[in-house]
N, C-alpha and C positions, 0 to 999 in steps of 0.2 A: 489413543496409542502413542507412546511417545518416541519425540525424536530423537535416535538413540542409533549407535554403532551396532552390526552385525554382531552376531552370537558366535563369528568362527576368529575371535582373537583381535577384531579391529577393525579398522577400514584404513583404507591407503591415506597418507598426505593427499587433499586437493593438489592438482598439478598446477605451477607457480602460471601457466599458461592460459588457461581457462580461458578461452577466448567469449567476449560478451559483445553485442551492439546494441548502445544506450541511448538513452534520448532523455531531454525533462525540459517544461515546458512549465511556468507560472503566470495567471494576470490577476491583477485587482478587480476585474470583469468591470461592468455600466454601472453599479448601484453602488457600491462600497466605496469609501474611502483610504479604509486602511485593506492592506492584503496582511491576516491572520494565517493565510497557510504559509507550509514550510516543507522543505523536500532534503531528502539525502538520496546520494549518489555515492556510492564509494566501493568499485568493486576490488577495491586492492582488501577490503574485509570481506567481501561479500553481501554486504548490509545495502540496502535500499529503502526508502518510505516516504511516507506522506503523512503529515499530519496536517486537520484542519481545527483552529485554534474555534471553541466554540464560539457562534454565533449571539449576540446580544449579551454577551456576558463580558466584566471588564477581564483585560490583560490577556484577550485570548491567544495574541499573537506571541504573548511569554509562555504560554502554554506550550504550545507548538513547537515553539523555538528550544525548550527547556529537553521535550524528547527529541525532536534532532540532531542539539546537541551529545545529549548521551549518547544518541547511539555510533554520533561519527567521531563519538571519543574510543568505541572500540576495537583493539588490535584485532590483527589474524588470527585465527583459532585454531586450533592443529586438530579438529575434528566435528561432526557433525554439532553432536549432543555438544559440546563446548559451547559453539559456536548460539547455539540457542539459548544454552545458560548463558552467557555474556549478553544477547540481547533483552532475556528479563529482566536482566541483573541490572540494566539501561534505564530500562522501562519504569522498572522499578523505584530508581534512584530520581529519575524525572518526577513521578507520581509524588515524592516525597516534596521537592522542590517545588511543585505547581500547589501540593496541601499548603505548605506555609507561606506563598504570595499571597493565598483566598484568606486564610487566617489573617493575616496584615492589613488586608484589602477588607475585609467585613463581608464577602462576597464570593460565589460561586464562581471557582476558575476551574476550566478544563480544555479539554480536547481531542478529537477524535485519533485512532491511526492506524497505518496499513504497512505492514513490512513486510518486506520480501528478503528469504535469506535463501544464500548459495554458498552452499561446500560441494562442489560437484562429486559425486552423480545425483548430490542430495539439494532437494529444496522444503526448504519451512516458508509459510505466510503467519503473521503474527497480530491480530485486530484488535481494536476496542472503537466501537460507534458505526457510521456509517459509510466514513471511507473505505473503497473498495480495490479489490484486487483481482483481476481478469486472467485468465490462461487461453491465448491460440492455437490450438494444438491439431494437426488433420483437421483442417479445415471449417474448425469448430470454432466458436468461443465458449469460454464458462466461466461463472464466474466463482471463483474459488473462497471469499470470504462469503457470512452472509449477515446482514445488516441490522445494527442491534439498535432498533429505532420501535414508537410504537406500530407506526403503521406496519411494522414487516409481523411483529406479533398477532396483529386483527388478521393480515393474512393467513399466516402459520395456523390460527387458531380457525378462520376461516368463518370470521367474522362479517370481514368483507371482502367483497370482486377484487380483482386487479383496476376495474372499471370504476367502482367506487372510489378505490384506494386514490386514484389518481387526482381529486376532487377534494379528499379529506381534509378540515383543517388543522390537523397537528401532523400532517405527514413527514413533516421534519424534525419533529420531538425525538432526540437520542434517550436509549434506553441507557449505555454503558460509555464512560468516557474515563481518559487518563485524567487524575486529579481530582477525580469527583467524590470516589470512595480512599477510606484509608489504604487497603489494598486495591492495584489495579486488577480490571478483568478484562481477561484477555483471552481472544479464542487460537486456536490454533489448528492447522490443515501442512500436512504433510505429503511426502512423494519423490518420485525418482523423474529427474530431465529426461528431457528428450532430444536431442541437438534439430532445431527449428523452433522450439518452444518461446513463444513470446509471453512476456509477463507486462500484465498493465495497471497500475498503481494512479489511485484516480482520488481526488474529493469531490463531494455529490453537487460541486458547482459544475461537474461535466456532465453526471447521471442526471441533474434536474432537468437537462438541456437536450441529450444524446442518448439515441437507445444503445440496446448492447448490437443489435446488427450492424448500427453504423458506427459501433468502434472497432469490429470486426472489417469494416470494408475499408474504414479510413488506414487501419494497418495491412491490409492484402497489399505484400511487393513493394514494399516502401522500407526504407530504413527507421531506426526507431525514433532520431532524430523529427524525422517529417513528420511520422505518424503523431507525434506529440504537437506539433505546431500544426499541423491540421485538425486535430481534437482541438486545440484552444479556441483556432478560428473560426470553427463552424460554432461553439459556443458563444462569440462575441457576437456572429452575427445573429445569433438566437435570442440575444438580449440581457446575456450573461450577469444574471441576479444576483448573486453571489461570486465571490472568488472561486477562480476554479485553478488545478493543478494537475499535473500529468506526468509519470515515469514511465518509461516503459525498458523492458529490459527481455533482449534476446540471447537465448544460449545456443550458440556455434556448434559447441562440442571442444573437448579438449584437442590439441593437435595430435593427428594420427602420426603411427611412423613414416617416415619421407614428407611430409607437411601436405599429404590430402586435404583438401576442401572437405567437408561433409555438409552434411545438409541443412540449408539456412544460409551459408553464405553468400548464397546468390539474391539474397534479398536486398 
């Protein structure tokens, strides 16, 4: 179903107020050298992500770098559906840029990524690979993208356990990445905010490391700030294989009349 304006003539301008509380957090974790991930932060668009430049493959850090770029080259949008065209239109434009580094290079360049978009009341997630994208919501987590890797297909197909899975050795073979095919692919998961909603924007150097419970408890009552920097650090102290990355991004709610609080602000 796409993301797309009301059938009664429109949707309102987002309000220039949108109150959010952000966090982002990156290490080169114990094993790597270079740090390939890359993160955007930018609510004056609404745009958020992570990309993690793929693993063993050369330039993956230009990878990464090429969609973050895009997307924090994009203005404000005066509408939902705008607002998601403009970030294909990113995505897109990166997918092109990352085809002709591999072309030059004689080699496979890509990268994985996870975006989050806000035109309040409205939110898009935007995928390709195995970076992930979480929602807190009543007291829940979920995780809102879902993982274009082999292992998540043997699952899906129910090939094998979760028990298996965790043992497997191609568990980290991506199915779908920016720069790998001529057109990217990219999945998408839509919805309406909820003022308390936290959004968490992750690369699988935190999920190798951290279940979904304990990113769930390491964000209960904490601002998004800490919650970020307490995900990194229980990964370093896990032995952080990989790089790992972290956004996290909470909706307040727009300001009420007379400047009510609403809920979430007391986190």
């Amino acid at each position: 179903m796409p993301w797309t304006a009301p059938q009664d003539g429109g949707e309102a301008p987002r309000h220039a107020a949108t109150r959010l509380d952000l966090g982002a957090a990156s290490h080169v974790g114990h094993v790597r050298s270079l740090n390939e991930d890359r993160f955007l932060v930018a609510p004056e668009s609404g745009l958020f992500a992570v990309a993690d430049g793929m693993g063993g493959h050369a330039a993956g850090d230009v990878a990464s770098s090429a969609v973050v770029q895009a997307l924090a080259t994009i203005a404000p949008a005066g509408s939902a559906g705008d607002l998601l065209a403009r970030a294909k239109a990113g995505i897109a434009t990166a997918n092109a840029e990352i085809q002709s580094v591999a072309q030059a290079r004689g080699t496979v360049v890509g990268t994985t990524v996870a975006a989050l978009l806000i035109f309040a009341p409205h939110f898009a997630c935007l995928w390709s690979g195995d970076s992930r994208i979480y929602r807190v919501r009543d007291g829940r987590i979920a995780q809102l993208s879902h993982d274009h890797t082999e292992i998540q297909s043997l699952l899906d197909r129910g090939v094998l356990t979760p028990e298996e899975a965790s043992a497997w050795p191609g568990r980290n073979a991506v199915t779908r990445a920016i720069g790998v095919q001529a057109r990217p692919e990219i999945e998408l998961d839509h919805g309406l905010l909820e003022p308390g909603d936290l959004f968490v924007l992750c690369s699988d150097g935190l999920t190798q490391h951290v279940a979904d419970w304990e990113i769930f408890d390491l964000c209960a009552g904490v601002r998004a700030q800490a919650a970020c920097d307490a995900l990194v650090s229980l990964t370093l102290t896990r032995g952080a294989r990989d790089n790992v990355t972290v956004v996290a991004v909470r909706y307040l709610g727009d300001p009420t009349p007379g400047g009510a609080a609403r809920e979430g602000d007391r986190a």
